[in-house]
C-alpha positions as a Markdown table, in Angstrom:
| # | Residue | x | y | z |
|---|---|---|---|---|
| 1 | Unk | -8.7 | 39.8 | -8.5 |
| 2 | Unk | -7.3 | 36.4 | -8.3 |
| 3 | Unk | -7.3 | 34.1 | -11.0 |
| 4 | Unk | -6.9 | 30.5 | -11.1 |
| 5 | Unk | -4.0 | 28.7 | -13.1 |
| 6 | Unk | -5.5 | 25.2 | -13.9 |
| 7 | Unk | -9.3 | 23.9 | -14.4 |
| 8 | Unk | -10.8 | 22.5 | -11.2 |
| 9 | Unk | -12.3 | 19.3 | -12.4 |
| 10 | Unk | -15.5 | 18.0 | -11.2 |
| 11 | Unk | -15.1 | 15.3 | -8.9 |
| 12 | Unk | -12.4 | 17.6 | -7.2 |
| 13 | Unk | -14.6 | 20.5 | -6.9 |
| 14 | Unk | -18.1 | 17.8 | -5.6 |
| 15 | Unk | -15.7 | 16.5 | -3.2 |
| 16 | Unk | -15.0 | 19.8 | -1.6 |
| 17 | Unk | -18.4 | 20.2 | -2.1 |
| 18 | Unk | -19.5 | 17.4 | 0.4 |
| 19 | Unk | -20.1 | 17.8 | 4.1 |
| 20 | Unk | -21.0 | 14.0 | 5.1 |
| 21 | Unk | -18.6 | 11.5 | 6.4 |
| 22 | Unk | -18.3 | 7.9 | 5.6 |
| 23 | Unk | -19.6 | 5.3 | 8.1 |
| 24 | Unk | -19.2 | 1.9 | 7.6 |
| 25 | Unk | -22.6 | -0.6 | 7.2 |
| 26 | Unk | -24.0 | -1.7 | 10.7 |
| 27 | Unk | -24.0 | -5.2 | 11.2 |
| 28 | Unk | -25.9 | -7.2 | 13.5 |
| 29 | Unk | -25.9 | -11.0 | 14.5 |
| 30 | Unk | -28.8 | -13.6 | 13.0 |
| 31 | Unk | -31.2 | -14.5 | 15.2 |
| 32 | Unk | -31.4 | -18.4 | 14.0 |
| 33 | Unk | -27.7 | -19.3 | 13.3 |
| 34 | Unk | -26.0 | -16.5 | 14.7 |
| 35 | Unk | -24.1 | -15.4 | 11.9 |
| 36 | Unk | -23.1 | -11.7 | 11.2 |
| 37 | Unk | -25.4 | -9.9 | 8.8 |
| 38 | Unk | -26.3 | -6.5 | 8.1 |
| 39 | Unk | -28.9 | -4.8 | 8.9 |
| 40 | Unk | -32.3 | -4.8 | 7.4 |
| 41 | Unk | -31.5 | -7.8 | 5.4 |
| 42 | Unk | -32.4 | -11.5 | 4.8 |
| 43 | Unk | -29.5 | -13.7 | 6.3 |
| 44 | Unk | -27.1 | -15.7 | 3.7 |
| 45 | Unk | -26.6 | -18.5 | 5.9 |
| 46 | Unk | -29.7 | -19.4 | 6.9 |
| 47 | Unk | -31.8 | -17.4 | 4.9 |
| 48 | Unk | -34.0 | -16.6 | 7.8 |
| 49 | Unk | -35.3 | -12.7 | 8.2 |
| 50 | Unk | -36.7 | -11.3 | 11.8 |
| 51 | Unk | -37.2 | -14.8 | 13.1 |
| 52 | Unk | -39.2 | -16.4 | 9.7 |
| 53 | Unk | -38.1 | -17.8 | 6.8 |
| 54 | Unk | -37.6 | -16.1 | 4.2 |
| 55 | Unk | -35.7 | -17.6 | 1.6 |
| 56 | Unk | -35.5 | -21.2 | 1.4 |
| 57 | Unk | -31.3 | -22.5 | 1.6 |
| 58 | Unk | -30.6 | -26.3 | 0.0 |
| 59 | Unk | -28.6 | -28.1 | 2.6 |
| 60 | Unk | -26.1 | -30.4 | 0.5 |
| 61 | Unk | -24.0 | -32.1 | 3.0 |
C-alpha cells in the first residue's frame, strides 16, 4: 500500500478539493451617467440605483 512522503497541507488539499471556476464580476453601464458599474449595486458616479436616487453625491466643481 502506498504511502505518502510529505504532509499535504490544507489549502493544497481544499484546492483539489474544489470543482468551481473563477468568473470575473459582471458589469453593466449606469443608466443616468453611463458609467460602468457592477451589477446589483448603487452607482459611484452618480449615485443613482435602477433609475432613482439613491445616494446623494456633493458636486464640488
Amino acid at each position: 500500500m502506498a504511502h505518502p512522503k510529505h504532509k499535504t497541507s490544507k489549502s493544497r488539499r481544499d484546492k483539489r478539493r474544489t470543482h468551481y471556476k473563477a468568473t470575473p464580476t459582471t458589469l453593466a453601464t449606469c443608466s443616468n451617467c453611463g458609467a460602468t458599474v457592477k451589477y446589483h449595486t448603487v452607482c459611484s458616479e452618480c449615485g443613482y440605483y435602477r433609475g432613482k436616487l439613491a445616494i446623494e453625491k456633493d458636486v464640488t466643481v
